[in-house]
Structures are given as C-alpha cells and as structure tokens.
N, C-alpha and C positions, 0 to 999 in steps of 0.2 A: 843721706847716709852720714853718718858720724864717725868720728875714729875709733870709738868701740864696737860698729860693727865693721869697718877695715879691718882692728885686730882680731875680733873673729873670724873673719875670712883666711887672714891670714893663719892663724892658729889651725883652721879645719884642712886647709893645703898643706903645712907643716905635715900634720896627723896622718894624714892622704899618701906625700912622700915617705915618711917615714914607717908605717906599714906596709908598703911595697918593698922597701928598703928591707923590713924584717922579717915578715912575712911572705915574702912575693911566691917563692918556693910551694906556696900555700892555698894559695889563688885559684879558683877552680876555671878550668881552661873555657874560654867563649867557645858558646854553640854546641860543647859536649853534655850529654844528659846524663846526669847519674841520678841511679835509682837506690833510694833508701827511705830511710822515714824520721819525724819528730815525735816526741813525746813533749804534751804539754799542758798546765793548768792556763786556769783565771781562775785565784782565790775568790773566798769569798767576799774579802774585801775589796777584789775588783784590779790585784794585780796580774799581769801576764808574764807567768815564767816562763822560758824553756825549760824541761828535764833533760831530757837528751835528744841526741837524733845522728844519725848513723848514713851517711852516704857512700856506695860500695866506688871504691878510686878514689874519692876526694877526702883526706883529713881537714880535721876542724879549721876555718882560718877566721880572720875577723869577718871579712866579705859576705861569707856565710852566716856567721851569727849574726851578724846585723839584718841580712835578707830574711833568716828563722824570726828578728824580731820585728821585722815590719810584718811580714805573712801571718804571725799571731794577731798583732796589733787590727789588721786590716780583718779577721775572723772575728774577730771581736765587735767591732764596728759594725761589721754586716748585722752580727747574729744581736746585739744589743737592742734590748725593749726601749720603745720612746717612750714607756712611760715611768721609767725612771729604773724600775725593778730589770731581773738581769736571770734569766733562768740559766745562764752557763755559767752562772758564777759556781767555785765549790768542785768546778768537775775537771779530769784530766780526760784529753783527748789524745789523739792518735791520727798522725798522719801519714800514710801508706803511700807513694808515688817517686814525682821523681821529680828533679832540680834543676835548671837550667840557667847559667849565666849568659844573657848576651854583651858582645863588644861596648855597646854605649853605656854601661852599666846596670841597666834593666836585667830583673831575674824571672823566671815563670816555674811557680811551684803549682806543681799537678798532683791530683788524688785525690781518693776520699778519705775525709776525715769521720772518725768515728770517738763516740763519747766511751771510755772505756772504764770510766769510776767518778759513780758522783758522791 
C-alpha cells in the first residue's frame, strides 16, 4: 500500500464524515422499509442512469443514490449478454418495491422491475 492509496482512504473517510455531518438528517433509518420505486435507463451506449425514484418517508440522501446506483449497476451485470451485445441497452425500467438499509451498511432493494420504453 502506497501513500496514494492512504490519501485515498483518507479522503473517502473525510467524505464518510462529512456527509453525515451534512446530510445525516437524511439517512434513511436502519431496518425501516420504505416502499417506493426507481425509474431508470441503460443508454444505448451502455450508460446507467437513474431518472427518478420516489420512497414514501425517506427524502433523497447520498446513502440512497449511491445504493439506487450500485442496484442499477448490479441489474445490468446480471441481465448483460456475454457475447458482448446487450439487449437492455436503449430501454427505461421501472422499479416497483421497497428499500431497506441495514446497521452495517448493507441495503436490500425488493421488486419487480419492469421494462417500461425501449
């Protein structure tokens, strides 16, 4: 390990405190379920956006967009062809369920996702 990745560490703990610090108010509470949904592409060019997403109690916070973009990311992965081609590219989805943060950081997004425009 080298001191550039110390200062990253350091830097992503900085980030860590200081979101809590900003945001904390924002945090969606361990163990509670809230029920809402995401709207989302994969361009054609193979980016993953969020559009929206809406959870009834909890407003937006970083914690959450960042779990909205590992849950895309990780949709993508599954449903992605090995042979290189990508039939969910081009299309918005739609994600119906509900959201859960646990204590150690871990999240569980539940629902079915449906392809709503390709």
């Amino acid at each position: 390990m080298g001191l550039q990745d110390v200062a990253q560490i350091i830097e992503a703990d900085n980030r860590a405190i200081a979101n809590a610090m900003t945001f904390g108010h924002l945090a969606p509470k361990p163990i509670t379920e809230y029920k809402g949904f995401i709207l989302f592409t994969i361009t054609s060019w193979g980016d993953l956006v969020p559009i929206e997403a809406e959870f009834k109690n909890l407003d937006m916070s970083p914690w959450l967009f960042e779990d909205i973009k590992e849950y895309i990311h990780k949709f993508w992965k599954k449903h992605k062809d090995k042979s290189g081609s990508n039939r969910i590219y081009g299309k918005v989805f739609k994600v119906e369920g509900t959201y859960k943060k646990f204590k150690n950081g871990n999240f569980r997004m539940s629902g079915k996702v449906k392809c709503i425009k390709s």
